[in-house]
C-alpha positions in Angstrom: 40.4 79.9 -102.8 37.4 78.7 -102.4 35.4 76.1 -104.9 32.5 76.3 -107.5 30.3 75.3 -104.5 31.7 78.8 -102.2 32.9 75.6 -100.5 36.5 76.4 -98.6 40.1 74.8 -99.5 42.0 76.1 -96.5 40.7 76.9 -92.9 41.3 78.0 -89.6 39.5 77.6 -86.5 39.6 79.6 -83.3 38.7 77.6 -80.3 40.5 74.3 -81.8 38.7 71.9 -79.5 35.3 73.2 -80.3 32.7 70.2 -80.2 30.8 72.2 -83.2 34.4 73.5 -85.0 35.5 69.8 -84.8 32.2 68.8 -86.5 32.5 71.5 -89.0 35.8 70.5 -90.1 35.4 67.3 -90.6 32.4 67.9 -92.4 34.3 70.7 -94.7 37.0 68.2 -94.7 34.6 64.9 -96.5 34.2 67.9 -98.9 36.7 69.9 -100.4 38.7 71.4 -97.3 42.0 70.2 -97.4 44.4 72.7 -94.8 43.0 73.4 -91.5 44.7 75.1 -89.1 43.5 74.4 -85.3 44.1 77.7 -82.6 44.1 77.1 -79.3 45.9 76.7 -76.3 48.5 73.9 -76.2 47.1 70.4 -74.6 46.2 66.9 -75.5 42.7 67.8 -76.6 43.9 70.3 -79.3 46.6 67.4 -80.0 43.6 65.1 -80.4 41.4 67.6 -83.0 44.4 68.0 -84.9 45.3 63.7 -85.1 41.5 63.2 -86.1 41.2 65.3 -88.8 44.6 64.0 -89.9 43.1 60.7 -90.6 41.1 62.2 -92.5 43.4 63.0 -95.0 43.7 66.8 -94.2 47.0 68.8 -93.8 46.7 70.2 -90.0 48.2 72.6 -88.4 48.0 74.1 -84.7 49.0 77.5 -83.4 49.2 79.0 -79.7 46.1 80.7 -79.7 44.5 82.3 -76.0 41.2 84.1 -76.2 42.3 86.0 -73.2 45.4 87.3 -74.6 43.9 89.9 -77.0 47.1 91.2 -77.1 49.0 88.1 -78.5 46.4 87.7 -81.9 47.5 89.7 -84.1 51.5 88.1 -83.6 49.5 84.3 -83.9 47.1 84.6 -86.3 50.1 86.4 -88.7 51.8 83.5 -88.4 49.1 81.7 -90.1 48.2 83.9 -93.0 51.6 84.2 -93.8 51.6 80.7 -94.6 49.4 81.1 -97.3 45.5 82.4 -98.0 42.5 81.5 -95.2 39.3 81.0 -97.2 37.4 80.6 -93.6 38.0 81.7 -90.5 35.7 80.3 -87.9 35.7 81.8 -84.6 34.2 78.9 -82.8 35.4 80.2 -79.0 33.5 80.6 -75.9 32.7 79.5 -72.3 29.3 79.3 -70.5 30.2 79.6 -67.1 28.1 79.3 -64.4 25.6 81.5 -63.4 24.8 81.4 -60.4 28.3 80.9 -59.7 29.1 84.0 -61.2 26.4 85.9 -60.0 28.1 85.0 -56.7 32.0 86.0 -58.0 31.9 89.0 -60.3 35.7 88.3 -61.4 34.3 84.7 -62.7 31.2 86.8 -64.7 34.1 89.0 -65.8 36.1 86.5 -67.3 32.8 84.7 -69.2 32.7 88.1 -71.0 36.3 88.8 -71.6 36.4 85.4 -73.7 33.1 85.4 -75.5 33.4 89.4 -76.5 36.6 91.0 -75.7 38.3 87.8 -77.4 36.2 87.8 -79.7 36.4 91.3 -80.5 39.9 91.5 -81.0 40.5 88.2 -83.1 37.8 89.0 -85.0 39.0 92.3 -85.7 42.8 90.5 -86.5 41.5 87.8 -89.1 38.8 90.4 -90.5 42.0 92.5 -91.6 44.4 89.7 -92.9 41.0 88.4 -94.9 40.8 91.9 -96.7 44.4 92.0 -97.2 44.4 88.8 -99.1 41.0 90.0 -100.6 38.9 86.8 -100.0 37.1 84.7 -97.6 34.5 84.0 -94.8 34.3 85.1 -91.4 31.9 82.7 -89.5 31.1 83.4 -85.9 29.6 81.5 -83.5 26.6 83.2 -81.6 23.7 81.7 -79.6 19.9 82.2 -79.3 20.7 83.2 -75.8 21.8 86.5 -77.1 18.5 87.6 -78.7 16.9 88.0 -75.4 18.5 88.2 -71.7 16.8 85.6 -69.9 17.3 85.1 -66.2 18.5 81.6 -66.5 22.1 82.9 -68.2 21.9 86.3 -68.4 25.5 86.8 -68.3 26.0 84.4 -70.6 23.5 85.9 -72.8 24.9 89.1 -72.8 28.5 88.3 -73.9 26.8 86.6 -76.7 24.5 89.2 -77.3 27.2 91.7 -77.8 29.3 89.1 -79.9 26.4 89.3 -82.2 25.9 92.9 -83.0 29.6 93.2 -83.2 29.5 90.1 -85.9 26.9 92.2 -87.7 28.4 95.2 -87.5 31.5 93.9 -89.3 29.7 92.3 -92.2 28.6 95.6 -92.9 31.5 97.1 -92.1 33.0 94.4 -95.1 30.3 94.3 -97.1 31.7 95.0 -100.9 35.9 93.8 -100.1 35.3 90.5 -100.9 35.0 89.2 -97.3 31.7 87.7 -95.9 30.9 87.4 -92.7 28.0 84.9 -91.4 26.5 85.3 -87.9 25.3 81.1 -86.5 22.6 81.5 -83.9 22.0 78.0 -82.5 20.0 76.8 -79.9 21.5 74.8 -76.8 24.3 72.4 -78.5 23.8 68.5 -76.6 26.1 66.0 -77.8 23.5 63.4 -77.8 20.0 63.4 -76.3 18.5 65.6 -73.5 17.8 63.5 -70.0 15.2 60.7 -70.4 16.1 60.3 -74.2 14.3 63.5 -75.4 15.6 66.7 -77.2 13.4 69.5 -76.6 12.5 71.0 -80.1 15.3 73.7 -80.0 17.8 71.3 -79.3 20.6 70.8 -81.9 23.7 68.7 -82.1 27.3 69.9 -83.3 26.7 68.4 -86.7 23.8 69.3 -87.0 25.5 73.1 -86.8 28.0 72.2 -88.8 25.3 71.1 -91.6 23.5 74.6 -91.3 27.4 76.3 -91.6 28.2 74.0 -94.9 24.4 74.8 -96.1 25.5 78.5 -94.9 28.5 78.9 -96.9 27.3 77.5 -100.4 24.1 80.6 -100.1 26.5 83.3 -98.5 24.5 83.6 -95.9 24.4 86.3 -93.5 22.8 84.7 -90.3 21.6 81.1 -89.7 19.7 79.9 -87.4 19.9 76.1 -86.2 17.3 74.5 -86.3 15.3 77.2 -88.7 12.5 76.9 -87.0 14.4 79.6 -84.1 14.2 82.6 -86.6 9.9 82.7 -85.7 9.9 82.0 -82.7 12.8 84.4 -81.5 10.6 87.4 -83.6 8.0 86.7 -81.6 9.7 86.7 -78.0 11.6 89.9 -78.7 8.1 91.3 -78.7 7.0 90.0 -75.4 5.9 92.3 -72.9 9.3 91.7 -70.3 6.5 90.9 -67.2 5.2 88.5 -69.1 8.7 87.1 -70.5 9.9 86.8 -67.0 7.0 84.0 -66.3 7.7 82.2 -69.8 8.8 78.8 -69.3 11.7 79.2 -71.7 13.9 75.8 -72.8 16.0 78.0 -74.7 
């Protein structure tokens, strides 16, 4: 269950070598998170995630887990919840291909949007079920900014997120009243460290920093967040942009 502060005990992540999942769960771990569960597909980076947060005094767990196997979830993620209760699921999975790449090899653009919304879709729909069941919990799904708008920088991209997002919506409301809350996190492009020359453009965010707006998040039951905050105005304001004018923008987003 999860604490006075709406502050997880137990979680799972899907996408177990996620730069902003890993950040998140250590963060959730300094606090009151003490079972994590790390999906993913077997390799020394998931065996990594799992050793680190062990140091950190957490009891981890990892599970096969492919994005692409929609088919395989439900038969994974069971074997997690019927461990014991998930207070958070965080479906932290997702590629960002290549665009012009893809542009190039349709069968590449397909795959981009089999992982970030078929995937998606279907573990989504798998953990959203075993959280009713058990009649608790948080659903947190990682979006992007990039699916507000389709620019033509990583429109394919964009899309799969885009779609990700209204189906995140659509199943908070869809939960709205069980006892399971779903929050959508919209970030901007995710850097590890600084942009080229030393600079972060203003829309720039780190994985802790995300992982600071999902703890902040959590404790207000928050539907959507937006990292940083300051995306929410300007994102109202460029949904309204004539698309001529749009397609001239010099957009860093």
């Amino acid at each position: 269950m999860k604490d006075a502060f709406g502050l997880p005990q137990s979680l799972l992540v899907l996408g177990g070598t996620s730069r902003i999942a890993l950040a998140t769960a250590r963060r959730l771990v300094a606090r009151r998170t003490r079972t994590v569960w790390l999906a993913g597909r077997p390799s020394p980076a998931l065996d990594r995630a799992a050793g680190e947060l062990r140091a950190l005094g957490a009891d981890v767990r990892t599970v096969d887990f492919d994005a692409l196997d929609a088919d395989s979830h439900e038969t994974a993620l069971g074997k997690v919840f019927a461990e014991g209760d998930i207070d958070m699921v965080l479906l932290a999975f997702g590629v960002l291909g290549d665009q012009a790449h893809d542009e190039r090899e349709p069968s590449a653009a397909v795959r981009v949007a089999q992982t970030n919304y078929t995937g998606a879709v279907a573990a989504g729909l798998v953990s959203a079920q075993a959280l009713q069941a058990q009649g608790h919990g948080s659903l947190v799904v990682l979006s992007s900014v990039a699916g507000e708008r389709a620019r033509r920088g990583d429109f394919i991209y964009g899309s799969s997120k885009a779609g990700l997002d209204a189906f995140a919506q659509g199943l908070g409301d869809a939960l709205h009243g069980t006892g399971v809350h779903v929050t959508v996190v919209r970030p901007g492009p995710v850097r590890a460290g600084t942009a080229a020359g030393g600079r972060r453009t203003p829309w720039e965010c780190t994985p802790e920093e995300v992982a600071a707006a999902i703890e902040l998040g959590l404790r207000r039951r928050a539907e959507t967040v937006w990292v940083p905050g300051a995306l929410r105005v300007v994102m109202s304001v460029l949904r309204h942009v004539p698309r001529g004018m749009f397609r001239r923008l010099p957009l860093l987003l």
